[in-house]
C-alpha positions in Angstrom: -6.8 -1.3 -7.7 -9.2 -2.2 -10.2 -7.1 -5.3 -11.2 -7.4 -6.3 -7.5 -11.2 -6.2 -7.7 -11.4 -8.3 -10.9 -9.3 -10.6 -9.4 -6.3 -10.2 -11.5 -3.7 -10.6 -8.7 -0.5 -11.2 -11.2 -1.8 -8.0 -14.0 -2.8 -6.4 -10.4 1.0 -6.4 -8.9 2.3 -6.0 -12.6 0.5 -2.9 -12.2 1.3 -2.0 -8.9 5.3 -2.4 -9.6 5.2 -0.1 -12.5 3.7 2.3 -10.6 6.1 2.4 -8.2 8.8 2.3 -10.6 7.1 5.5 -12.3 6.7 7.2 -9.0 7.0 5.7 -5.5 3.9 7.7 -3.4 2.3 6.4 -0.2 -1.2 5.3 -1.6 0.0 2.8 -4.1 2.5 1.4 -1.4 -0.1 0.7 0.8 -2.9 -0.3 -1.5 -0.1 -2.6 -3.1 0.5 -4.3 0.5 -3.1 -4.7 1.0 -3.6 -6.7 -2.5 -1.0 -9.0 -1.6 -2.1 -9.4 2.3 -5.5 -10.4 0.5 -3.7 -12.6 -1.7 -1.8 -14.5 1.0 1.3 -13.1 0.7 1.8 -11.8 4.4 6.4 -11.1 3.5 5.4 -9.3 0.7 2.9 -7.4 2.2 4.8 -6.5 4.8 8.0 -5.4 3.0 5.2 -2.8 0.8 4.3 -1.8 4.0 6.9 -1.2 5.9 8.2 1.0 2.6 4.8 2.8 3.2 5.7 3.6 6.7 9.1 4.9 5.3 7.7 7.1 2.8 5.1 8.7 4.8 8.1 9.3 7.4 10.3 10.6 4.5 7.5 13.0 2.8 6.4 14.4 6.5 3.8 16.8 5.4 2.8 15.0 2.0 2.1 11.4 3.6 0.3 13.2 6.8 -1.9 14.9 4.6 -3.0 12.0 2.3 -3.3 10.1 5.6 -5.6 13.2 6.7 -7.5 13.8 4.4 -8.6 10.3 3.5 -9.7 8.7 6.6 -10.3 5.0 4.9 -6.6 5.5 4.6 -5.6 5.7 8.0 -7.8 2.9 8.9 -6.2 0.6 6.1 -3.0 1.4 7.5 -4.0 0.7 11.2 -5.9 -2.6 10.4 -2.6 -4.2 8.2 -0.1 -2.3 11.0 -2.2 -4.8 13.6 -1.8 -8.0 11.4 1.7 -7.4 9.8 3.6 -6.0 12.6 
């Protein structure tokens, strides 16, 4: 994230990707789609998203409570479901 905030959008998703090749989790999935919906790229965002929405349904209890207990989450995840679905 803090490559997103620097502006470092190809470092940024460089970042992201090895991330999710270390360990796929919820958070970078959907932090990843929302870097790339900022950056214009709505078909990548939504594919990141959509593989959010799969992993929070695969984890059950593990992406519910990440989505719980962070509420900025759940509102990040409402606002992109609203412009990428």
């Amino acid at each position: 994230m803090a490559l997103s905030k620097l502006n470092d959008f190809e470092n940024s998703c460089a970042a992201y990707e090895k991330a999710i090749e270390l360990g796929d989790d919820v958070v970078t999935r959907l932090n990843f789609a929302i870097t790339l919906y900022n950056n214009d790229e709505q078909e990548k965002a939504r594919e990141h998203f959509l593989a959010f929405e799969r992993l929070v349904a695969e984890e059950g209890g593990a992406g519910s409570e990440a989505l719980a207990a962070d509420l900025e989450i759940g509102a990040k995840r409402e606002q992109l479901r609203a412009v990428l679905l």
